[in-house]
N, CA, C and O of each residue as an XYZ file, in Angstrom:
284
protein
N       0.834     -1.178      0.000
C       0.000      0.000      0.000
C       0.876      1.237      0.000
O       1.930      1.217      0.637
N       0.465      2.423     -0.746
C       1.335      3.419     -0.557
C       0.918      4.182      0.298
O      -0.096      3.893      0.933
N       1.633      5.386      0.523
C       1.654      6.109      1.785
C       1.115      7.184      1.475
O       1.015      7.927      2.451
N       0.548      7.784      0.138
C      -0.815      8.784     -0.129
C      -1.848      7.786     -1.019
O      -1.937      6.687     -1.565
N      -2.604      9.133     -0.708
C      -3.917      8.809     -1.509
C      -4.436      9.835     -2.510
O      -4.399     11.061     -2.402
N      -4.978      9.021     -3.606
C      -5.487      9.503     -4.924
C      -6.738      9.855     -5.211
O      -7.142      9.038     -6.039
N      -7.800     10.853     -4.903
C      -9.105     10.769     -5.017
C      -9.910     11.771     -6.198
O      -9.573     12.857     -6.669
N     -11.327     10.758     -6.495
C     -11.436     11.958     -7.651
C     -13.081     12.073     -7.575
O     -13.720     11.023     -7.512
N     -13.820     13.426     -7.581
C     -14.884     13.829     -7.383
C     -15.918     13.261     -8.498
O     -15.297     12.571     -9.306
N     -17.317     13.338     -8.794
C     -18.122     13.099     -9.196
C     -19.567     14.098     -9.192
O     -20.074     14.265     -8.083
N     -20.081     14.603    -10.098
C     -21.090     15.437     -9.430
C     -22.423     14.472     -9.922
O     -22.384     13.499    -10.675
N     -23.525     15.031     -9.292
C     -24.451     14.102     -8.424
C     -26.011     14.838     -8.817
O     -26.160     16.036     -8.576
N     -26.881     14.214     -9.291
C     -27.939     15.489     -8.674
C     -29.234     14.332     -8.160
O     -29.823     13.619     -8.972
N     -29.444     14.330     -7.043
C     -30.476     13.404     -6.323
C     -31.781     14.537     -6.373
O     -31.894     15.732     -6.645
N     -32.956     13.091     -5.814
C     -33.781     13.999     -5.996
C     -34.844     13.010     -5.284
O     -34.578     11.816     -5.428
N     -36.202     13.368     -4.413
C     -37.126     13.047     -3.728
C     -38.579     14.095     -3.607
O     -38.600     15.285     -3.923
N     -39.534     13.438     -3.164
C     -40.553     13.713     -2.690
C     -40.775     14.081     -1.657
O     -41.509     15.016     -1.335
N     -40.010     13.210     -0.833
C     -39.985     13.799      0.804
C     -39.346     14.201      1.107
O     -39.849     14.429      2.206
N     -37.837     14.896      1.199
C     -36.854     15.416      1.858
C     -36.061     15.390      0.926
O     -35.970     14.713     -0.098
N     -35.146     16.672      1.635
C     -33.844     17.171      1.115
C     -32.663     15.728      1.708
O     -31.592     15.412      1.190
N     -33.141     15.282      2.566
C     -32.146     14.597      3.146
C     -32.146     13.114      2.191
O     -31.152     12.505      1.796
N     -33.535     12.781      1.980
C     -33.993     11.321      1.009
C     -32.769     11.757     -0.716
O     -31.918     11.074     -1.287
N     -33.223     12.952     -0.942
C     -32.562     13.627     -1.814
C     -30.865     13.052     -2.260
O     -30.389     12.836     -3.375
N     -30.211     12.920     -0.804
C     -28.996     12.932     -0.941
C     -29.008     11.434     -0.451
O     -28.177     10.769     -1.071
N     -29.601     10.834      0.333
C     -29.878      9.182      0.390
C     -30.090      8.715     -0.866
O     -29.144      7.959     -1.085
N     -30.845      8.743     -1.867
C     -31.224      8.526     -3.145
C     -29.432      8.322     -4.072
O     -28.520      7.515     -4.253
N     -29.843      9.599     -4.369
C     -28.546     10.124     -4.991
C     -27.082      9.211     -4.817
O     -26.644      8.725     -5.860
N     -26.329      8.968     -3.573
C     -24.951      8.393     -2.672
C     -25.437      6.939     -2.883
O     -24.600      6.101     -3.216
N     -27.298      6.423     -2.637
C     -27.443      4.961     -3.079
C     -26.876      4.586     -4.272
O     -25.980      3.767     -4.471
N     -27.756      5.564     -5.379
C     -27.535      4.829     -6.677
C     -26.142      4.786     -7.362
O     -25.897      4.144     -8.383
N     -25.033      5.752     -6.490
C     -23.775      5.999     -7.020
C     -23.189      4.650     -6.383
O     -22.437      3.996     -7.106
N     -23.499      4.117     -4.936
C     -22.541      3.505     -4.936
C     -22.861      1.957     -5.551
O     -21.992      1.095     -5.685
N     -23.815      1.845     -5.782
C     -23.913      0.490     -6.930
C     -22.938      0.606     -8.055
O     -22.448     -0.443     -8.474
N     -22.624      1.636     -8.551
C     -21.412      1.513     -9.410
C     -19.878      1.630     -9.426
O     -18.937      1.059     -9.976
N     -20.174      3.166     -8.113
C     -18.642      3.401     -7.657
C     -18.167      3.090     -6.458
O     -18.834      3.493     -5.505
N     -16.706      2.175     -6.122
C     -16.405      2.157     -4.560
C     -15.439      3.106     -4.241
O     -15.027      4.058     -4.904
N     -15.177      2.765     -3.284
C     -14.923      3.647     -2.380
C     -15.419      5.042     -1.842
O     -14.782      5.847     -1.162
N     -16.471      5.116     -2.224
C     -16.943      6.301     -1.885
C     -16.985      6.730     -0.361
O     -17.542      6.010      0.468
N     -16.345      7.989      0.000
C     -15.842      8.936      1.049
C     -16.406     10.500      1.820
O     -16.436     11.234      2.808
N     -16.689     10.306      0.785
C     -17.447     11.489      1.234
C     -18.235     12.252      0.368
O     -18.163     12.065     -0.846
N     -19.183     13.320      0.984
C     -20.138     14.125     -0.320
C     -19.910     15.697      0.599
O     -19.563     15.888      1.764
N     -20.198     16.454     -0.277
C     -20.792     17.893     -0.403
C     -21.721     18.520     -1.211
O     -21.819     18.421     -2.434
N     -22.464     19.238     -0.375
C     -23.827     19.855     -1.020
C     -23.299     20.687     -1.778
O     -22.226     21.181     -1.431
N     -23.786     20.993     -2.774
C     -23.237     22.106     -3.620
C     -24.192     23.083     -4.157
O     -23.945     24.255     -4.442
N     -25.503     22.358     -4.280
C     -27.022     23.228     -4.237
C     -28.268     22.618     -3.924
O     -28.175     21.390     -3.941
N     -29.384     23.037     -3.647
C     -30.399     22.590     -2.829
C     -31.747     23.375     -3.489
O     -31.954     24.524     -3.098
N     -32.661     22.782     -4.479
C     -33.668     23.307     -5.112
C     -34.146     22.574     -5.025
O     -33.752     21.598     -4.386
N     -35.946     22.689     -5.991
C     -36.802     21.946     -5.865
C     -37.790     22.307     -6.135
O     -37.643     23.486     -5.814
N     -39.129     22.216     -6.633
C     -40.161     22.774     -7.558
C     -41.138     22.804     -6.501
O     -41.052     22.456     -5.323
N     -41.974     23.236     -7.092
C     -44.018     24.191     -5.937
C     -44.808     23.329     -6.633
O     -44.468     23.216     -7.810
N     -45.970     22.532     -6.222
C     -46.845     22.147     -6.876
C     -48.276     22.272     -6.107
O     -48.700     21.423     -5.324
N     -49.173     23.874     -6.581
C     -50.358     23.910     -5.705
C     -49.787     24.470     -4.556
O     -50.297     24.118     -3.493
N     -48.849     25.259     -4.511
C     -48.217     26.207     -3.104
C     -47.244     25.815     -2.306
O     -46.526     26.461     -1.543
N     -47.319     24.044     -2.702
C     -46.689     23.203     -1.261
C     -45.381     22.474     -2.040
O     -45.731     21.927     -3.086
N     -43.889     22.354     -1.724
C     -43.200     21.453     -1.916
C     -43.521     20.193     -3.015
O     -43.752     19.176     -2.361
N     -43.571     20.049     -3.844
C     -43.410     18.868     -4.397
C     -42.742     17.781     -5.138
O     -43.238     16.765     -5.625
N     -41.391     18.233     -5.127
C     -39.891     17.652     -5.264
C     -38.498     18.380     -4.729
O     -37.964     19.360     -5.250
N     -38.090     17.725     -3.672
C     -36.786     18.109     -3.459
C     -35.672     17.690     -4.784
O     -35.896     16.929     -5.725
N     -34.142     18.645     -4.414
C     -33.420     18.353     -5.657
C     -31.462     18.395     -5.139
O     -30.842     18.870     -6.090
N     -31.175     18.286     -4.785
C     -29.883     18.475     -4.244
C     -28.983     17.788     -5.309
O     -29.049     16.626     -5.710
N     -27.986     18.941     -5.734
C     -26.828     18.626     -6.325
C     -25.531     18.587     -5.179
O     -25.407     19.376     -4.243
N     -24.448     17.255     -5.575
C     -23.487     17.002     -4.633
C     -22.518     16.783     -5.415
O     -22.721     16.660     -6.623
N     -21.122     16.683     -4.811
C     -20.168     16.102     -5.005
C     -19.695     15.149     -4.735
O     -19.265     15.470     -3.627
N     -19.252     13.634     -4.933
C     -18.944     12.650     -4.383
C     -17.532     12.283     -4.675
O     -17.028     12.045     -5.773
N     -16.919     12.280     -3.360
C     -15.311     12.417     -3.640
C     -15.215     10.602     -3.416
O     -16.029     10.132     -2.621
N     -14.304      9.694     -4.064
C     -14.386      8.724     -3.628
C     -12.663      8.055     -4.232
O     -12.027      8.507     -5.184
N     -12.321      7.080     -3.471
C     -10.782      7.145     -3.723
C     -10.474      5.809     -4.502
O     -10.962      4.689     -4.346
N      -9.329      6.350     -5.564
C      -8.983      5.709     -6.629
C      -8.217      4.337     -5.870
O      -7.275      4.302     -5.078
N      -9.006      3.296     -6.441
C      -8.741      2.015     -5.569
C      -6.775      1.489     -5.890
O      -6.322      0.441     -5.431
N      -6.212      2.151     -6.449
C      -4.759      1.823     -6.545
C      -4.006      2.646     -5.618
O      -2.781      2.611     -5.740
N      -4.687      3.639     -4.393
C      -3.530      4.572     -4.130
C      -4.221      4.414     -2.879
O      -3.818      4.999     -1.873
């Protein structure tokens, strides 16, 4: 194993009905079925559409930093 590490970001845009938080649960699920190591996220924006006055889709764009499995 070497003695740094190599990591490389991903941007993201999740999205729910119920929460900003399902939003980013959604989103980090479906990434990591494809990518490992995944490490960490950051919000990077937080929208979402009105339907009839009230909330009716959350939208959160992220970053998903996750580390290159050779380093």
């Amino acid at each position: 194993m070497s003695d740094h590490r190599t990591y490389k970001k991903l941007e993201l845009v999740g999205s729910s009905p119920t929460s900003i938080e399902d939003a980013i649960n959604n989103a980090i699920g479906e990434c990591s079925k494809s990518v490992k190591n995944i490490e960490w996220f950051e919000v990077m924006e937080t929208r979402g559409h009105i339907v009839d006055g009230k909330v009716g889709h959350y939208q959160v764009v992220l970053k998903v930093g996750f580390r290159i499995e050779s380093s």
